[in-house]
N, C-alpha and C positions, 0 to 999 in steps of 0.2 A: 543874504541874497538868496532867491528861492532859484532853484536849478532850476534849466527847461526837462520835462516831460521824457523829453526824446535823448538825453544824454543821463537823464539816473535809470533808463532803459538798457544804455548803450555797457553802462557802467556795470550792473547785476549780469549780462550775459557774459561780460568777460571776467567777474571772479567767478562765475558759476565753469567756466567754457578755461579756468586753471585750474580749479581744484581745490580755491579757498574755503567755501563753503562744508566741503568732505571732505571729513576726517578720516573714512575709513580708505584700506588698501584696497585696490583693484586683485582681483584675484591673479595671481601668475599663470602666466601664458607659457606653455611649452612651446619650442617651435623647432622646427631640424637644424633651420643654417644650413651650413655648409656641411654638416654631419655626415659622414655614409651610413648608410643600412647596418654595415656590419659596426662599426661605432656607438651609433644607437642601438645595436642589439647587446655587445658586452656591457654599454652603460645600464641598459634595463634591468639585464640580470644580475647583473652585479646589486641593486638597489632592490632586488627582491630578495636577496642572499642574504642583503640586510636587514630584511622584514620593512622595507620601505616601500608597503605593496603599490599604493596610491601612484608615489613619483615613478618606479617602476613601469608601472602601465599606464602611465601617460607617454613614456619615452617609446613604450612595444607599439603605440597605438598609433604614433608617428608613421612607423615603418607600414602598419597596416593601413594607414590613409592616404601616404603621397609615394612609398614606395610597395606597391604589390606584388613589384614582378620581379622582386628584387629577391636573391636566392636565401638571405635571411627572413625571409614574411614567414615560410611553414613555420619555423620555431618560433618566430615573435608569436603566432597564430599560439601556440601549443601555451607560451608562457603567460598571455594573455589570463587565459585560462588556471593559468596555474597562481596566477594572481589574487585569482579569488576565492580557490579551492582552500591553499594554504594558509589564507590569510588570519589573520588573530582573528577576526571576527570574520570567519568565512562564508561565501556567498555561495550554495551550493546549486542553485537554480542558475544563475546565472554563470559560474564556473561552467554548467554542462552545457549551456546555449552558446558559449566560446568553444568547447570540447565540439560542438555537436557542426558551427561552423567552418571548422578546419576540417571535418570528414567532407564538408558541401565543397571548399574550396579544391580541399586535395586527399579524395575518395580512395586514392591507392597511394598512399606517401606510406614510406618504410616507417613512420610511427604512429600510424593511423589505430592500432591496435593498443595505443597510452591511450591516445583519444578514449577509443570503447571502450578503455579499464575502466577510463575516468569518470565518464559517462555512467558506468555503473555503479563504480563507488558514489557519487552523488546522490543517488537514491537509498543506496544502500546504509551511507550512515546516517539517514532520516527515520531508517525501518522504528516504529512506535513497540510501545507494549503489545502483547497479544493482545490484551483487551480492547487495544483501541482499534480503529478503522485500516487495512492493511494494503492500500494503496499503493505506497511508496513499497513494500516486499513485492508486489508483484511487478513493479516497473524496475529494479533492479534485478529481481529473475529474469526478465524478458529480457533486460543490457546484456548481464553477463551470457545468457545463452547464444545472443546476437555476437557477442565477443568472438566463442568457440566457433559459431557458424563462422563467421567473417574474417578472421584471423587466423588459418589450420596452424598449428605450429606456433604460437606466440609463449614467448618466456613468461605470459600473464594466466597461460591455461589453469595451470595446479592450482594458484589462488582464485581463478574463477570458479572453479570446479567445487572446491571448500565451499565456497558464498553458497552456490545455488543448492548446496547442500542447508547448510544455515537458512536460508530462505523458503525451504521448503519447510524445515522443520517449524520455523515462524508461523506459515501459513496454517500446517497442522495444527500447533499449538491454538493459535487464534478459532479456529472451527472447534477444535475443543473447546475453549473456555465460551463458545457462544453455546454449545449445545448443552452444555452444564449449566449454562445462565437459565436457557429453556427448561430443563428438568427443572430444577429448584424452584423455577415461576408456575411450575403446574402448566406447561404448554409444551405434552408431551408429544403432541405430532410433530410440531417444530424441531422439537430436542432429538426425534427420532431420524428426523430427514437429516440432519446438521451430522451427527454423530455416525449414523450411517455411511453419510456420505464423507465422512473421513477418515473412515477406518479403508476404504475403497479407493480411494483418493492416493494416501498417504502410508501405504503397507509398511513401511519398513521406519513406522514413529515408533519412538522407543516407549513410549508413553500409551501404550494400546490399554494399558489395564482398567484407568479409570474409565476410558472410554468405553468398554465392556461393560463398567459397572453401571455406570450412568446411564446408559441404553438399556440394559435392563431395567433399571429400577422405575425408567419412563415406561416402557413396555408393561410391569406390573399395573403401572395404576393409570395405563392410556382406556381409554374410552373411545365411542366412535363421539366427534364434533358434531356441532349444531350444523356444520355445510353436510355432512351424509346425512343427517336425518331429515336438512329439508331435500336432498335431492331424493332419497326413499319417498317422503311424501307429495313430489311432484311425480314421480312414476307410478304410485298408485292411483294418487289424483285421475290422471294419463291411462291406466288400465281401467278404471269405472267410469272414466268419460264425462270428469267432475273439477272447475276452472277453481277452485278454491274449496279451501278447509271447510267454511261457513258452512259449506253445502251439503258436507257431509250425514247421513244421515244416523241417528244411533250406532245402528249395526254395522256402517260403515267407518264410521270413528272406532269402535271397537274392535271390528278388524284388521284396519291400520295399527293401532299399538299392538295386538296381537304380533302382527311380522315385526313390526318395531321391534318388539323385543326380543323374538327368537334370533332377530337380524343381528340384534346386542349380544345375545347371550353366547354368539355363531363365532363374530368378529372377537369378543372380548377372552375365549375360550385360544382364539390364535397369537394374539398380543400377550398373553400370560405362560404360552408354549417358547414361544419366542423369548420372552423374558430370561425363561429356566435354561435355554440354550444358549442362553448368553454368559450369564451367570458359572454355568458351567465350562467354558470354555475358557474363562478368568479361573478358575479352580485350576484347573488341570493342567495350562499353559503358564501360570505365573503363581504355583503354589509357595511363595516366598514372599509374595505381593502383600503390603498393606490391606490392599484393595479385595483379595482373595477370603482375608476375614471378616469381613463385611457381604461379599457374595455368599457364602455358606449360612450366614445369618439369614440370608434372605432366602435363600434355598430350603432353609429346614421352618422357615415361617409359611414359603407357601405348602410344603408339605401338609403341614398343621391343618393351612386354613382350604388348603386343596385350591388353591392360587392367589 
């Protein structure tokens, strides 16, 4: 007998509308009940103790949704966080947006200063190789100093103090290995600005000697660049009242390389002084230095070749 239409309708909504159809589990629902705050907070941390990060912070996240005002939220708020800092496969971005919410919640709570550890460690154990891009050192220099500002007196100063030490030296190191990437490349204005600017930067890196040598060694074989010689040649352009090169005439083109080159022979005379000063300053400050053997060599070549 053929069924009517409207009861093999009626029939598919209610095993769909039980659950005969699905096989799979509905995912578990956390809910409070009857729970207090402070019930839910020993059951969370207790279940983080047990590296149960997940259930954990679903129980802390209870207290942070239906109870806020409740005198266990600051710590649910701190464990939160501490949920994903710790965890076997730890979240460290999103650990510090839990860190970072408890300071918006409770800007002066007496553990506001875990928070800003925490905050900085998160960046802090991302810090990459020198050679790579050094982002994440300079956002954990900025935590930890924000620490000391924020916190006077925190039991976290000495180990903050340490990091921003380490993190300076990171930063050092990283402008080293880029301006040593520049020398080696033959781009020694680049190599000159980087390395300069880290010896200036950075006084008290232990590591100053290659940094001596390498700026020198760029200084030897620096040149002026294709950008000073077209600005030379728009300024003289600009003195004979002449909108391009074309225009030039013989004795005008001839003149031009004339300065051109005394202009070379001027600059290249100071880049090669500079050099020897550098060179020399690695001798005489770090004569036990690898690096010292290698400046003497270079020292008694440009002698030789008189730069």
């Amino acid at each position: 007998m053929k069924l009517p239409s409207s009861l093999i309708t009626s029939a598919i909504a209610l095993i769909l509308a039980t659950g005969i159809l699905g096989c799979a589990k509905k995912p578990k629902t956390v809910r409070a009940g009857n729970r207090s705050a402070a019930v839910l907070l020993a059951s969370g941390e207790e279940a983080l103790k047990q590296g149960k990060w997940e259930e954990g912070r679903k129980l802390l996240r209870l207290i942070e949704e239906d109870m806020p005002s409740s005198p266990e939220f600051p710590k649910a708020k701190l464990l939160i966080g501490d949920s994903f800092f710790f965890a076997d496969k730890a979240s460290y971005p999103e650990a510090a947006v839990e860190y970072q919410n408890f300071l918006g919640y409770f800007p002066r709570h007496e553990m506001r200063d875990y928070a800003l550890y925490h905050i900085a460690l998160c960046h802090y154990v991302t810090i990459p190789d020198a050679e790579r891009d050094q982002a994440s050192t300079r956002l954990a220099l900025t935590a930890f100093q924000n620490l000391l500002r924020e916190a006077l007196g925190s039991h976290y100063a000495g180990e903050a103090k340490t990091k921003i030490t380490q993190c300076w030296r990171r930063l050092a190191e990283s402008e080293l290995m880029v301006g040593i990437f520049y020398a080696k490349s033959r781009q020694f204005t680049a190599a000159e600005t980087r390395l300069k600017g880290m010896l200036e930067a950075y006084p008290e890196y232990a590591d100053r000697e290659r940094a001596y040598y390498y700026l020198g060694s760029a200084l030897r074989q620096k040149n002026i660049d294709s950008v000073m010689a077209e600005r030379l040649e728009r300024d003289f352009r600009t003195k004979i009242g002449k909108d391009s090169y074309a225009k030039l005439t013989n004795a005008e083109e001839k003149q031009f390389k004339s300065e051109l080159e005394a202009y070379k022979a001027e600059e290249v005379a100071k880049y090669r002084q500079e050099a020897r000063e550098h060179f020399q300053r690695l001798v005489e400050s770090y004569p036990k230095s690898r690096w010292t053997k290698l400046a003497k060599h270079e020292l008694s070549e440009m002698g030789k070749n008189k730069g």
